[in-house]
C-alpha positions in Angstrom: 71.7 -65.2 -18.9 72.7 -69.0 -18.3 73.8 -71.2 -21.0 76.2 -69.0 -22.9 73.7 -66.9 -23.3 70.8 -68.6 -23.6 67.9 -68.1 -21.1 67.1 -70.5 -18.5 64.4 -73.3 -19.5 61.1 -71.9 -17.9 60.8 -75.7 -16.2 64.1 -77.7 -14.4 63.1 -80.3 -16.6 63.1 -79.5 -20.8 63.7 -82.4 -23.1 65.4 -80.9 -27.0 63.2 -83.4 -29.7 64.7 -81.3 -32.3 66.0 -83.1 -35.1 67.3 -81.8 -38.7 64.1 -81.2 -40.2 62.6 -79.6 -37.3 62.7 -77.8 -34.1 60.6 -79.1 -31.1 60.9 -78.7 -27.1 58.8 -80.7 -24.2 58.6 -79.0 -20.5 57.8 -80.7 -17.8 55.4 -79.9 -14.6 58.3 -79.4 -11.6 55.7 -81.0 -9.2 53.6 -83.5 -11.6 55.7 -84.3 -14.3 53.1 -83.8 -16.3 54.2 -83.0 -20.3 53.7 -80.1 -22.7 55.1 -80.2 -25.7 55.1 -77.3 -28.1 54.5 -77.8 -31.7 57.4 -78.3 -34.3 59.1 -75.0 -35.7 60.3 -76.4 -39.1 63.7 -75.7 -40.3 64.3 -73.0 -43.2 66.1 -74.6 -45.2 64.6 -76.4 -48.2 66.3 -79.6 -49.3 68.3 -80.2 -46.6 69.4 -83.8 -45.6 67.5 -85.7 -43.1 70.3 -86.2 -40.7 72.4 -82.4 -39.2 75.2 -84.8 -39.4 75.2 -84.5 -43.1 74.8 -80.5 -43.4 77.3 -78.3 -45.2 79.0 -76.0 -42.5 76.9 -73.4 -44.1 73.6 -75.0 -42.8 74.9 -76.0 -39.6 75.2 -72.7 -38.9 71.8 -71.5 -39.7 70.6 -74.9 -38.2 72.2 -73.7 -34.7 70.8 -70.3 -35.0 67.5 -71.1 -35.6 67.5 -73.9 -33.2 68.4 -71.2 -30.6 65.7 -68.7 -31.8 63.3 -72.0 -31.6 64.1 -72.7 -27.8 63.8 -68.9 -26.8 60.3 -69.0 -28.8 59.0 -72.5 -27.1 60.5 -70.7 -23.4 58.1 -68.3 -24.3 55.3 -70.7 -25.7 55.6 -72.5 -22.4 55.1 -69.8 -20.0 51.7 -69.4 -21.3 51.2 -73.0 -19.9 52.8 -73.1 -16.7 52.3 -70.8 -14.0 55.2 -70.2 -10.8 53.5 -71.3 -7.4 53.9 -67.9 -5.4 54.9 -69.8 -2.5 58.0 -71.6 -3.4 58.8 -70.9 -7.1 58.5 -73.8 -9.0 57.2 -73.9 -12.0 53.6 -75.8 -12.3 51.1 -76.9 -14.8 47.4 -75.4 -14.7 46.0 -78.8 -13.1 48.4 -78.2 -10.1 47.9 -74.3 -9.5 44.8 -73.6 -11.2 44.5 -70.4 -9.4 45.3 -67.4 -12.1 45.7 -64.6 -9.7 47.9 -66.6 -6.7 48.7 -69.7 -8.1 50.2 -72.5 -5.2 51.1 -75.7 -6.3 49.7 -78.7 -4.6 52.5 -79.0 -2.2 52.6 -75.9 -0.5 48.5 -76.0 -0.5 48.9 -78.7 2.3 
């Protein structure tokens, strides 16, 4: 595993929209850019302050724990979504390689 022990984003491109209140992930299409962004995981914690910033240590660490559990869930979330072209391994969207069985993205289609 990458990332201290984190897998690797299912898409070279992942942008973290998580803030204190929630968790939330987009991917992006390695050959269209195009978006998917999976649907906020709230955070546990009831009453907790609007800004991580402001957490006691305590729920920065549950914070940071389920953040992590959050990404590993929208990796997973994602890979329902995007599909690897089986001719040069990136990692597509379903308008690029809308083939299920052999998907090829757009580029290696010619």
């Amino acid at each position: 595993m990458e990332n201290g022990g984190r897998l690797p984003s299912v898409t070279k491109k992942i942008d973290d929209l998580s803030g204190a209140l929630k968790f939330q992930f987009m991917f992006y299409c390695d050959y269209c850019g195009a978006k998917y962004r999976i649907v906020p995981i709230p955070f546990s914690v009831p009453d907790a302050p609007e800004r991580v910033e402001d957490f006691t240590e305590a729920q920065k660490l549950i914070w940071e724990s389920e953040h992590e559990d959050a990404y590993e869930r929208a990796n997973r979330e994602a890979l329902v979504t995007f599909r690897k072209c089986t001719v040069c391994g990136k990692t597509v969207c379903e308008d690029c390689a809308p083939e299920n069985k052999q998907p090829v993205c757009p580029a290696c289609r010619g």
